[in-house]
N, C-alpha and C positions, 0 to 999 in steps of 0.2 A: 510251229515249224517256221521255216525262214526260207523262204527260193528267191532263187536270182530271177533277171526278168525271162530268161530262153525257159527255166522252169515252170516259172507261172502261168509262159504262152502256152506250153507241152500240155501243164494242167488242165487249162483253160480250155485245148483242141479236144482233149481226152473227154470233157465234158459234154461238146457238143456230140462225138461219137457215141456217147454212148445215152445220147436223146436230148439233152440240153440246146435249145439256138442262143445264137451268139446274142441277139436281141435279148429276150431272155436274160444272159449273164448281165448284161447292160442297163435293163430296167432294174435288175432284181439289187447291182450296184448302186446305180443311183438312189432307190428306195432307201435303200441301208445309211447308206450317205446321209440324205437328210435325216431320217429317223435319229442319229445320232448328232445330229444339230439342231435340231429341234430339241432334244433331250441338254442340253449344254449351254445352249443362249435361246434370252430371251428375242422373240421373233417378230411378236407384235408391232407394227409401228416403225420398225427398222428398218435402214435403209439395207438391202442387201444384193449384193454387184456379184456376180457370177461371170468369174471370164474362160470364156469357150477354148479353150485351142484345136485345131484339126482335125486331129484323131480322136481313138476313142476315149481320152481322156475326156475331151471336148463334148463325147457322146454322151459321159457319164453327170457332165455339167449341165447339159440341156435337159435328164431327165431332172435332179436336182430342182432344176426353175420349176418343172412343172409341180413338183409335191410340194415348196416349199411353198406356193401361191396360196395353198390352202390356210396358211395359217397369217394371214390380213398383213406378211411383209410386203415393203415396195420393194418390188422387183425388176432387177436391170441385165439383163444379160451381154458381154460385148464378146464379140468375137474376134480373135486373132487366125486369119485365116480360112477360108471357106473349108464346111465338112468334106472329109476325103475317103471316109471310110462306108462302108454300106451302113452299118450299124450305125453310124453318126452323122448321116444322112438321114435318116427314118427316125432318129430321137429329133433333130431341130427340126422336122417336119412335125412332128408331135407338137411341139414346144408352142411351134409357130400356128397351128391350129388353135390353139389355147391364147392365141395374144400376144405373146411373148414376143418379139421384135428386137434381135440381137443390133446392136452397135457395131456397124466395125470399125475394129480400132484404125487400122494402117489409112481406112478414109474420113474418118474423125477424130486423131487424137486427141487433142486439144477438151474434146466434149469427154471423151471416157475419160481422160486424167480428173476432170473435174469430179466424174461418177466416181472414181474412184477414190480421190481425196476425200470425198462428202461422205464416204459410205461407213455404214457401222460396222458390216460384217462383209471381210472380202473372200471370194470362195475361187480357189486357184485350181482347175480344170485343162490348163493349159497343157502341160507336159506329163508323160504315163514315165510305164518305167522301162521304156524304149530308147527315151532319151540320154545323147554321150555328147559329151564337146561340151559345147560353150553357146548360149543365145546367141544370137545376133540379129540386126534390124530391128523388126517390129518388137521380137518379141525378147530381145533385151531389153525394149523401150519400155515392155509392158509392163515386165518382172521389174525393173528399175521403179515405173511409177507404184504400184504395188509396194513395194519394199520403202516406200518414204511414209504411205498414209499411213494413219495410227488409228486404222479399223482392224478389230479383230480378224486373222486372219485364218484361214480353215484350208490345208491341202489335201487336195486327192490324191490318195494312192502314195503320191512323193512330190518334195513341195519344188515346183518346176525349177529347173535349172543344175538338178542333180543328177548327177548316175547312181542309179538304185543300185547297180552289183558292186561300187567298192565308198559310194559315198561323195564319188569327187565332185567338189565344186568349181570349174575351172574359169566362172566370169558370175553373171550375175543368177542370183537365188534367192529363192521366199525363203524368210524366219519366218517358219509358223506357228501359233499357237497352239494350234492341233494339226496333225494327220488323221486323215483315217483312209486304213488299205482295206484291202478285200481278200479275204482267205487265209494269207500268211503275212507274216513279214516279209520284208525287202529287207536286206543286210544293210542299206544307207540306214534303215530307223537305229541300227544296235551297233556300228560303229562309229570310231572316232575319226573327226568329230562332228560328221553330216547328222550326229543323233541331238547334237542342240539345236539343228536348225526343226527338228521335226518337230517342236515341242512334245506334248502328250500323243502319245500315239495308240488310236483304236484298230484293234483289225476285228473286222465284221466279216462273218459266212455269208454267201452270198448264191445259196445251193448247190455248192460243186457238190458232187457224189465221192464219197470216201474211196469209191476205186478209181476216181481218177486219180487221185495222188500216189497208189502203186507205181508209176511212168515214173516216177521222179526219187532223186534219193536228195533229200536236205540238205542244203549248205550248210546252218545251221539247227539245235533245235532250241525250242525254248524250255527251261523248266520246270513247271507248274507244281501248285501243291499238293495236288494230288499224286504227282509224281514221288515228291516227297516222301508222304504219307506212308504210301505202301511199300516204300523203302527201308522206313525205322524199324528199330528191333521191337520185338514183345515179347512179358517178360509174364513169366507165369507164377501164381501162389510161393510156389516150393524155393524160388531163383534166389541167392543170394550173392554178396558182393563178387565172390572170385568168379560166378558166373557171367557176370556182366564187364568183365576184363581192368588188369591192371598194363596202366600204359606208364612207362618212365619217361618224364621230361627233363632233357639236358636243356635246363633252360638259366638263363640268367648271371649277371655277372656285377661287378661293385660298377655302381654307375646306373645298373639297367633292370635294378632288381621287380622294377613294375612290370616290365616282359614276361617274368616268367610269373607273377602273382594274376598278370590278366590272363594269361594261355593257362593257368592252375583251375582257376575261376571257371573259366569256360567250361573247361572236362568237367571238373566237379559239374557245375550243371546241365552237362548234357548225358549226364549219366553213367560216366566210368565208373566201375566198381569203385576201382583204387588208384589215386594219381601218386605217386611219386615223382618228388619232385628233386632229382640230382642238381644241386646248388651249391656254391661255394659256402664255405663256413661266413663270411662275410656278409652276407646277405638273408644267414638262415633266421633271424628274430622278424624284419622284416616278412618273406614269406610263409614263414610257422605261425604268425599271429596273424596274418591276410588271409591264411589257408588254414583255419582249425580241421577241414573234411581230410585233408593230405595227410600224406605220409612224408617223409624228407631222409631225404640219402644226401647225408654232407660233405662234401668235397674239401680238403686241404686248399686256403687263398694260398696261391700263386703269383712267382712274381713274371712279370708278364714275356720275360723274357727267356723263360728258363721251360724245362719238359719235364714230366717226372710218370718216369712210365707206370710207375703201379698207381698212378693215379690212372692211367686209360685203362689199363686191367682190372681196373674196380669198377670205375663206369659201365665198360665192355661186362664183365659180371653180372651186377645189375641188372643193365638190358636184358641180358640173357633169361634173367628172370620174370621179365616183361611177356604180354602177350603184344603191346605194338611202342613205340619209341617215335617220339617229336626232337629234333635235332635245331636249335639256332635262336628262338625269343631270346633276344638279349644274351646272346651266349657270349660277346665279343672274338674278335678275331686278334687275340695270342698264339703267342706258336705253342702252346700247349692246348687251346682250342684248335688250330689247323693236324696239330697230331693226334687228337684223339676224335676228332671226326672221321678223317682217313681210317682209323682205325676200325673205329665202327664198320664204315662201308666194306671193310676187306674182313670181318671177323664177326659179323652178325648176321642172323638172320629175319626180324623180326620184321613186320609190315614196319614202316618208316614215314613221318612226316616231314618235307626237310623245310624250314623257313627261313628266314634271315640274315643273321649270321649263318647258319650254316650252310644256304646256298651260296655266302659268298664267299666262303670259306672254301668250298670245291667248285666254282667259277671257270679256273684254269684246271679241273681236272673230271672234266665229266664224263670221258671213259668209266670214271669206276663208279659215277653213280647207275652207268648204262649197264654195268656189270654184277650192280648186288643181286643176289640171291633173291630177294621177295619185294614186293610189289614197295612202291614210293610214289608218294604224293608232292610236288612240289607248287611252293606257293608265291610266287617273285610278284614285286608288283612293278613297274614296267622301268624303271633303273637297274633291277635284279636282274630281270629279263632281256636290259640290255648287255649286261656283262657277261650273261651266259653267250647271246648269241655273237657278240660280238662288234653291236651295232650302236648306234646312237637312240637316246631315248627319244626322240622325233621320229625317230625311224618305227619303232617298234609301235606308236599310238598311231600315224599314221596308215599302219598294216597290221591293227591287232588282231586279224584273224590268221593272218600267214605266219604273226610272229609265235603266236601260240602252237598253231601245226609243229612250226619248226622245231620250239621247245621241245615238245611230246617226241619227236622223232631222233632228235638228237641225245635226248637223255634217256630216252625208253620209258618217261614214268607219266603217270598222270598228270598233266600243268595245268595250275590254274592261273589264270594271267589277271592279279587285283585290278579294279578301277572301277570305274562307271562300265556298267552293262561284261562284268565279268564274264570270260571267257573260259573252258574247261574242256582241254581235249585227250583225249581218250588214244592211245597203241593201237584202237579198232579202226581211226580214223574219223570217227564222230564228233564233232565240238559239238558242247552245251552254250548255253549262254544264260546268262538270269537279268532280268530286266527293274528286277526291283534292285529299292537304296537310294540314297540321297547324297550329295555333299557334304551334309555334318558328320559320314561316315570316313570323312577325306582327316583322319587324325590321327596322332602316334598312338598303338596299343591295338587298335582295329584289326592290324593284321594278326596280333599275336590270341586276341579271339578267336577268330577265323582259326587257327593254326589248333587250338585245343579243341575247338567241337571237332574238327576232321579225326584229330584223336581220338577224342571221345570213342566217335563212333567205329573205327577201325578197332578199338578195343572190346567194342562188345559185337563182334562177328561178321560188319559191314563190309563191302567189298569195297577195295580203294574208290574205285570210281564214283559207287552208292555214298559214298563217306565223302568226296570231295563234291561232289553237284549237291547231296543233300543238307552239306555245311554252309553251302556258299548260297544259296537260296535262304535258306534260315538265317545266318546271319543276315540279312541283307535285310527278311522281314522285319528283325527286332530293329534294325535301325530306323529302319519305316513306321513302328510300332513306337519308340521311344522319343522319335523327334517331334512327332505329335505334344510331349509332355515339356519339351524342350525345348529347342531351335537347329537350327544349320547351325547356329554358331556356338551354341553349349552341349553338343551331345558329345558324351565320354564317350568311350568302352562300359565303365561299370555302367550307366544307364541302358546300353545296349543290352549286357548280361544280364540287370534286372527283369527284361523284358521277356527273354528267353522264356519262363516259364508259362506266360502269357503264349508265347509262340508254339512250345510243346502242345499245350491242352488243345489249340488250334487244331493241330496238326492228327493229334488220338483220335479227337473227334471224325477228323473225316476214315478211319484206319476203319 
């Protein structure tokens, strides 16, 4: 799950009411904290700089010094600011019983710059996820010196200088190597683009009690494989293809005939009974020999300029005979594609995937996607997403969780908003988010995968939403799964699709 910082405190009070002390959440942080630095670099020998700040981040840094002594690092703690908090009073008393003998910076710069230049691993304690605005003074001084050494650096909780609830960075801030938070996410680890300063991010249980989290409803949630799992369909002895659905893809056009061959690929391997694939006569050699599993419904080439209604009344036919329709891989925007989308929307009713072209195709008319009859999925990635909303593509990465809300509200259908740390929201008012994927995932055809497994699975009896979080997770595994064999810089689509079946048996196993 993912709380803002008012929800984590609610959490965290809930905790103590209901037997927890705050000491307690504080040790049991810190522990966790090194445990998972200990586990990640090696300790022995290392210089390692731990800087305090006030509160109880600074609480959670003094218990840190004291587990990490065990394991024969030289240990430096400097302080920014005396303890202010009860809890973080009683941990540098701790600390300080033990030896430990924090620096403080504002009365020695000059000596902790040094500690900190020299150090191998720097442990950023300074700022929780209380913090808004901008450093300033010391402890811009501090975050500044921090951010030049070229020691590994490790943040607690959030790496200081950030606002955990939207990401902002508005003066100086740790790139970190790693995070690691306590219990949930903070919405800075999963947006854009406070999520590259957190590097890898751990969240570690820290004993809250599962009713405390009753108190709170999630900003966002994250979505796990097991979530997956018990999501996919299963399929018994007797089941045969028309039981596992046939889905029609309006996909593809002269020029773009790889859209609809990667979104065909996809289905086929995620299991639709039956892909039909509506394509223009132009491009049917191409995807008949890319798709021997497919069926092929072939369209009259058109010239780009012209409509030809019993061409939409055949499509429209078609679908009709579909149990779900994918609308846009490579479909181009002709006025004979702008007519027979509209068409669809005002004359179908089947579950609907709309991608590419054909988001942008109804752009300027999203009344009638708000208006179709049965559930739709759309999938923009954040260009698409600007021209729905109306906005700039800066606008939209900078506020990828409002601009996905808005999507979902404004068109009534499931959004899933593409990019690093996808975003997926739900008519119930729920966002999803998936944290897996990489950058080699950042290439043309990626989206039109993505775009058939959500097929796929809406074809064999998924609910849109089951079908868009459980597509966009799995895609994201095989990318994660394929760049292993590959690189960021050579991973296709088909490498990804490869994958997939690798990602399937994953996935049964845990069912």
């Amino acid at each position: 799950m993912v709380l803002t910082a008012e929800q984590m405190r609610i959490v965290e009070s809930r905790s103590v009411e209901l037997g927890l002390s705050w000491l307690r959440l504080m040790e049991n942080a810190g522990s966790a904290a090194a445990r998972i630095i200990r586990d990640n670099y090696k300790l022995e020998g290392q210089k390692v700089v731990i800087v305090c700040g006030k509160g109880n981040n600074g609480g959670d840094g003094y218990v840190i010094a004291r587990k990490l002594l065990e394991n024969n690092a030289h240990i430096r703690v400097i302080s920014v600011g005396t303890p202010s908090t009860p809890s973080a009073v009683e941990m540098a008393l701790k600390a300080h019983n033990l030896g430990i003998r924090p620096v403080d910076f504002e009365s020695y710069p000059e000596l902790c710059c040094r500690y900190i230049n020299d150090a191998d691993i720097v442990i950023d304690s300074i700022f929780g996820t209380g913090f808004k605005g901008h450093p300033d003074g010391i402890f811009k001084n501090v975050i500044e010196a921090i951010s030049l050494s070229n020691a590994v650096k490790v943040a607690i909780d959030i790496p200081s200088g950030m606002c955990s609830d939207n990401g902002a960075c508005e003066g100086a801030v740790i790139k970190a190597n790693i995070t690691i938070t306590f219990a949930a996410y903070k919405p800075c680890h999963l947006l854009h683009p406070s999520y590259e300063l957190c590097g890898k991010v751990f969240v570690t249980p820290i004993g809250i009690p599962d009713a405390a989290y009753e108190a709170v409803t999630p900003i966002m949630r994250v979505v796990t494989e097991n979530d997956v799992a018990s999501a996919l369909p299963s399929r018994t002895l007797g089941c045969h293809k028309g039981d596992c659905g046939t889905a029609g893809l309006l996909c593809g056009s002269k020029g773009y005939s790889g859209a609809a061959v990667i979104a065909g690929k996809a289905a086929v391997k995620s299991g639709v009974g039956i892909a039909n694939m509506i394509i223009p006569d132009g491009i049917y050699n191409i995807v008949g020999t890319s798709i021997p599993e497919a069926v092929c419904t072939i369209l009259p080439d058109i010239d780009e300029n012209s409509v030809q209604d019993n061409v939409t009344e055949y499509v429209i036919d078609t679908l009709d005979r579909c149990d779900v329709g994918l609308i846009g891989c490579g479909l181009g925007q002709s006025r004979q594609a702008l007519y027979t989308v509209t068409e669809i929307f005002k004359n179908c009713s089947i579950p609907l995937c709309l991608d590419a072209d054909g988001i942008n195709l109804l752009a300027n008319n999203i009344e009638l996607i708000r208006q179709y009859t049965n559930e739709v999925v759309i999938t923009p990635h954040p260009k698409e997403a600007s021209r729905l909303l109306g906005c700039s593509v800066s606008d939209v990465q900078h506020d990828r969780l409002g601009a996905v809300k808005k999507l979902c509200e404004i068109t009534g259908t499931i959004s899933v908003l593409k990019g690093a740390k996808t975003l997926i929201a739900l008519p119930s008012g729920e966002v999803y988010v998936v944290t897996d994927g990489n950058p080699g995932m950042a290439t043309a055809g990626s989206g039109d995968m993505l775009a058939g497994m959500i097929t796929a699975f809406l074809a064999q009896g998924m609910s849109a939403a089951d079908s868009a979080i459980s597509a966009v997770k799995l895609h994201a595994i095989a990318g994660d799964i394929a760049v292993q064999e590959t690189s960021v810089l050579s991973l296709t689509p088909t490498d990804m699709i490869n994958a997939l079946s690798t990602v399937y048996c994953r996935m049964y196993q845990k069912k």
